[in-house]
C-alpha positions in Angstrom: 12.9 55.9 31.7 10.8 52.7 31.1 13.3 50.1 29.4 10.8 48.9 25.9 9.8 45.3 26.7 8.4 43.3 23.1 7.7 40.0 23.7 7.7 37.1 21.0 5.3 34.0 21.0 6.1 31.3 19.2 3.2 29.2 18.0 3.5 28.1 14.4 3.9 24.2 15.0 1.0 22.0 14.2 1.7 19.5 16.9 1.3 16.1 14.9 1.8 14.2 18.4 -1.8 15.7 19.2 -3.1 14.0 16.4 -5.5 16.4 15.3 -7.0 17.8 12.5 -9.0 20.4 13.7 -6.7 22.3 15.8 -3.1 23.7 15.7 -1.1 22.4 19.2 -1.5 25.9 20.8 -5.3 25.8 21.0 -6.0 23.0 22.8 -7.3 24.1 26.4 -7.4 23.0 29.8 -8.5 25.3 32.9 -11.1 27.1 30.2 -8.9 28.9 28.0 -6.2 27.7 25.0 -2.5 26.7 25.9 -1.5 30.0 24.0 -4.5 32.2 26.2 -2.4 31.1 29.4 1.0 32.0 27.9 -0.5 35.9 26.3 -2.2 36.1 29.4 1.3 36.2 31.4 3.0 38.1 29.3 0.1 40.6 29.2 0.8 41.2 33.2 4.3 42.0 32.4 2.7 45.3 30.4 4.6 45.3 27.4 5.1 47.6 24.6 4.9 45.1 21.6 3.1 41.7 22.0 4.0 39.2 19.0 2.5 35.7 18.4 4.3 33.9 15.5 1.8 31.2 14.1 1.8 28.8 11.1 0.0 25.7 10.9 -4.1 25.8 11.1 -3.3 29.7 11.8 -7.2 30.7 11.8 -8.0 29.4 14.6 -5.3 30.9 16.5 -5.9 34.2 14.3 -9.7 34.4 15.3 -9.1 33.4 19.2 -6.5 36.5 19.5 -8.7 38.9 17.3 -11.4 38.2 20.0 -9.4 38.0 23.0 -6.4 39.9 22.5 -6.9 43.0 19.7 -4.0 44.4 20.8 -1.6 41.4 19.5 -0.3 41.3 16.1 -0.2 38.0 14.5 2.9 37.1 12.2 2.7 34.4 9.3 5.4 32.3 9.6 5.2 30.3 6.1 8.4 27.9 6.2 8.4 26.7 10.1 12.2 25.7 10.4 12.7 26.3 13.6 12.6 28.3 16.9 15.2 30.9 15.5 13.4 31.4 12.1 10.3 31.9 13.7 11.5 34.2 16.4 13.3 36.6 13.3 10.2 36.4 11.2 8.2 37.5 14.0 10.6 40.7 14.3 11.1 41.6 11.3 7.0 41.5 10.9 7.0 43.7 14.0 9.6 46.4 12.2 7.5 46.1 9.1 5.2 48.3 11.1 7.0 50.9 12.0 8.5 49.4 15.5 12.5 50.1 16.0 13.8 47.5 18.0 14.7 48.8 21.6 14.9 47.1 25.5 14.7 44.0 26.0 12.6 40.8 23.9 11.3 37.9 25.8 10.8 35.1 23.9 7.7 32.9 24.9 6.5 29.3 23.6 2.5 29.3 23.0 3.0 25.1 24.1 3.9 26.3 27.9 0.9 27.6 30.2 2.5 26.9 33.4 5.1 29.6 32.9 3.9 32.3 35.3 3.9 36.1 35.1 5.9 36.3 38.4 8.9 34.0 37.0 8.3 36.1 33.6 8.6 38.8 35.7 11.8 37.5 37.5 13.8 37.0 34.2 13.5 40.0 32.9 14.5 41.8 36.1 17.3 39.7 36.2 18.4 40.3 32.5 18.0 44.0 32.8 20.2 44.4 36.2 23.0 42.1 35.1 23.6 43.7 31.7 22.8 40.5 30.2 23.2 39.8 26.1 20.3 36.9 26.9 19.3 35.4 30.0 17.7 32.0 29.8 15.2 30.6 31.7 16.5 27.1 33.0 15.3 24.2 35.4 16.8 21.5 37.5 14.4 18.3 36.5 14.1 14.9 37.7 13.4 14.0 34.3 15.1 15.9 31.5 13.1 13.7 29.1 13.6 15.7 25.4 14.5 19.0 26.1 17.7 21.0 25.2 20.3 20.4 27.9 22.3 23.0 29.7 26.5 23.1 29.2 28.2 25.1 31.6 31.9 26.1 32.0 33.0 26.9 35.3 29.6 27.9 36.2 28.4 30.0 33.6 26.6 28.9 30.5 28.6 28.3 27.6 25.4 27.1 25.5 22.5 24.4 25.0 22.3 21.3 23.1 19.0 20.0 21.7 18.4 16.8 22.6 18.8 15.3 19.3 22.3 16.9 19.3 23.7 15.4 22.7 26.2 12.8 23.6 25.3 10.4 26.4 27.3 12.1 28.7 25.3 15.3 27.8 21.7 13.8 28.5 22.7 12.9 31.8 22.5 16.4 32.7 19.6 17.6 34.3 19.6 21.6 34.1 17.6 21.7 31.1 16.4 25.1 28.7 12.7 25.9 29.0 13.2 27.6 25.7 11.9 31.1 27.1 15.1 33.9 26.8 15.1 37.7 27.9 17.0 38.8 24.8 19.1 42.2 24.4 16.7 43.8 21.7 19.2 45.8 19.7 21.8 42.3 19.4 19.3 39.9 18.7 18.0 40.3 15.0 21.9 40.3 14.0 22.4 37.1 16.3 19.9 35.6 14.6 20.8 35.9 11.1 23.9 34.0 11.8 22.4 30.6 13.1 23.2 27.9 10.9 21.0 24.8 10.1 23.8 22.4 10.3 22.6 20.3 12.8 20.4 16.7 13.2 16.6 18.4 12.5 18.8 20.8 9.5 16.7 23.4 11.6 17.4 27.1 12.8 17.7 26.9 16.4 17.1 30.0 18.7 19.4 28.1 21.5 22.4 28.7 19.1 22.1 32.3 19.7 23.3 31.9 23.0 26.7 30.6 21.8 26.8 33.0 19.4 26.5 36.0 21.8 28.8 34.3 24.0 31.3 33.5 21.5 31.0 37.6 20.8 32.4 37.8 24.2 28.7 38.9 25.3 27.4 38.4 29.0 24.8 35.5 28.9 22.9 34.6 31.9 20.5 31.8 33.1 17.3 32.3 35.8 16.6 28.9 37.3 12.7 28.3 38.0 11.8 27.0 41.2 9.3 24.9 39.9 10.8 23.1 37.2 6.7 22.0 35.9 6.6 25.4 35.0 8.4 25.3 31.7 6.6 22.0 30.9 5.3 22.3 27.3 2.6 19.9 25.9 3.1 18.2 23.0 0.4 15.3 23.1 -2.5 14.3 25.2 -0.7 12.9 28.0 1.3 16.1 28.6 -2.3 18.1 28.3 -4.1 16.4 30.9 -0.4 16.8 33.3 -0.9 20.5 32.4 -4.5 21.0 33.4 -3.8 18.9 36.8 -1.1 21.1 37.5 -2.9 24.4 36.2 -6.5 23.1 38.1 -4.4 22.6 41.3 -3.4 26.2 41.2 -6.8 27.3 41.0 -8.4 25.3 43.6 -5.4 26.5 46.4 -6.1 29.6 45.5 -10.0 29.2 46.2 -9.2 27.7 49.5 -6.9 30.8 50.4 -9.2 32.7 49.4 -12.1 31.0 52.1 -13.5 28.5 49.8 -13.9 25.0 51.5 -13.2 22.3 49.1 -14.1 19.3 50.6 -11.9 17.3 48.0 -9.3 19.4 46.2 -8.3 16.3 43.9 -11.9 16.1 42.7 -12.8 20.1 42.0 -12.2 21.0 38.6 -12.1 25.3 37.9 -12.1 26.9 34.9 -9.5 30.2 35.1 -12.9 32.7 34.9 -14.8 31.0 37.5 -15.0 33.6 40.8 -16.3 33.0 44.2 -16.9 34.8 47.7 -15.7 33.6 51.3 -17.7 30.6 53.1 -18.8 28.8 49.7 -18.1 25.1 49.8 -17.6 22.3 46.7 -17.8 18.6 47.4 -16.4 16.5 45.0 -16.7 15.8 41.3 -18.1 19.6 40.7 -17.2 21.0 37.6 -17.5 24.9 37.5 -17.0 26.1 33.9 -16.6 29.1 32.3 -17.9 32.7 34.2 -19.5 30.7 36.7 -19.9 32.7 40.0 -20.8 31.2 43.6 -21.9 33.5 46.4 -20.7 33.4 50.1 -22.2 30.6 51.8 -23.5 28.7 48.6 -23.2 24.8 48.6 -22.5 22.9 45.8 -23.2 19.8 46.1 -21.5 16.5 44.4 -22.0 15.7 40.6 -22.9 19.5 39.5 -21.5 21.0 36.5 -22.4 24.3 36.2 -21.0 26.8 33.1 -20.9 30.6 33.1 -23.8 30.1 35.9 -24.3 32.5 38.6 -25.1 31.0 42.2 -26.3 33.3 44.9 -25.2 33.5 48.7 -26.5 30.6 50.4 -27.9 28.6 47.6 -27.8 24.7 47.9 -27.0 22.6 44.6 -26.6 18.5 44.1 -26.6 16.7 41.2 -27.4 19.8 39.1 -26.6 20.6 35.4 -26.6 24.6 34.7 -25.7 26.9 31.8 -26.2 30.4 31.6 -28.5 30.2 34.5 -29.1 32.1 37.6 -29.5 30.6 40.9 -31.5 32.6 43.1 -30.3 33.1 46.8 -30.7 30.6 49.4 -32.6 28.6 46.6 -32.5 24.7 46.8 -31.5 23.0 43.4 -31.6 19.2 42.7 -30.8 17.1 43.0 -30.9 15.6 39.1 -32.1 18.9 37.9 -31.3 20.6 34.2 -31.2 24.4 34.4 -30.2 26.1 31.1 -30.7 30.0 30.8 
């Protein structure tokens, strides 16, 4: 029998180190889709049962974007925003208010974190359901720790996390940090989480004191290193964004190359997440391929071309070309300094 996997989002900070005042943190894109697309989008490959997203601040936009691209998720208001743990119980207790009885296993996601990838998503939970785990956390070894929770262990296993704010010196010199994603036992955790206290520098709930709290309990709690520690970066200003779409772009354009794409410059091809392509097409640098943009085996695009949610047929030739919406006949010859809009 399946073992019930619900996963929890949490989105409902603003993100004031953004600066904006248009857009809550979590929809900010890179790659052609919002920070929170990439993290549904993973935990959409894991095929779970129940698929939560906990939002708060400018919650609109991030209602709209999953009405159109997600139907299936339900959307939780959380309406004090005091912390991870708070959030993570409101969005349960709004997923039993429909009729859900909690079962399996909860993974709990951040909507800040695209990098995360389904396979490592995948990993955790594996690992959490064939140890017999109360919670497994997803950790990382990082050359720079920066702000994130650290890692205390005793005699090997975890005996809890400490937020940054919270650490001694001797504390922030470790460098196993949390990623802040946990594979939680589904039928322990809303319990767990009633008793976190808000006794601490931010007089916040924090989900990281649920692992003490199981393991004070005498419960078995786990960790699943990453072997990438850049995939539990979150993004928390623009800096961290434009890291995150290097990171997220590079992915792409290996993964064109393996897939018989020559790019001529891989450092200077930017892909969007829809974009497609067939065997034997070739990019030269500073091309820009946007949204459902499609190029056809043997197509050339030349330098300087943006194209968006264009279609380019097999053995086409483009330079210095602007296109949206267009079609691009086969073997055609396009530019250069040419303005195609469909």
């Amino acid at each position: 029998m399946k073992d019930q996997l619900t996963v929890v989002v949490l989105a409902a900070g603003g993100g004031r180190r953004m600066k904006s005042a248009v857009l809550p943190k979590v929809m900010h894109a890179i790659c052609g889709r919002p920070l929170l697309g990439h993290v549904v989008a993973a935990a959409r490959e894991l095929d779970p049962e129940h698929l939560v997203v906990v939002v708060g601040v400018l919650r609109e936009h991030i209602k709209r974007y999953l009405a159109e691209s997600y139907p299936e998720t339900l959307t939780v208001d959380d309406n004090v925003v005091n912390g991870t743990g708070l959030a993570c119980r409101t969005g349960l207790d709004g997923l039993v208010a429909t009729g859900v009885a909690l079962d399996g296993t909860v993974l709990v996601l951040n909507g800040d974190s695209p990098l995360c990838t389904a396979d490592t998503l995948r990993g955790l939970v594996d690992a959490h359901r064939s140890h017999g785990n109360a919670v497994t956390v997803l950790t990382a070894v990082t050359p720079d720790p920066g702000t994130s929770g650290r890692i205390l262990r005793s005699q090997g296993e975890i005996a809890g996390i400490v937020e940054h704010g919270d650490a001694t010196p001797e504390q922030l010199a470790i460098t196993e940090v949390n990623s802040g994603v946990y594979a939680f036992d589904a039928k322990l955790l809303p319990e767990t989480l009633l008793r976190i206290r808000t006794d601490n520098s931010q007089g916040e709930e924090y989900l990281t004191d649920a692992v003490e709290i199981l393991r004070g309990d005498g419960r078995r709690v786990g960790a699943w290193p990453v072997r990438d520690h850049r995939e539990i970066m979150g993004v928390n200003d623009r800096k961290q964004l434009a890291e995150a779409w290097r990171v997220f772009n590079n992915r792409l354009v290996d993964a064109a190359m393996r897939d018989g794409v020559t790019v001529v410059d891989p450092f200077a091809v930017w892909l969007d997440v829809m974009v497609t392509y067939e065997p034997d097409a070739v990019l030269h640098p500073n091309t820009h391929l946007r949204g459902a943009t499609h190029i056809g085996a043997g197509a050339v695009v030349g330098r300087n071309c943006t194209l968006t949610d264009t279609v380019v047929g097999a053995g086409a030739r483009l330079s210095d070309a602007t296109a949206r919406g267009a079609s691009i006949s086969p073997g055609a010859v396009v530019g250069p300094y040419t303005h195609l809009v469909g």
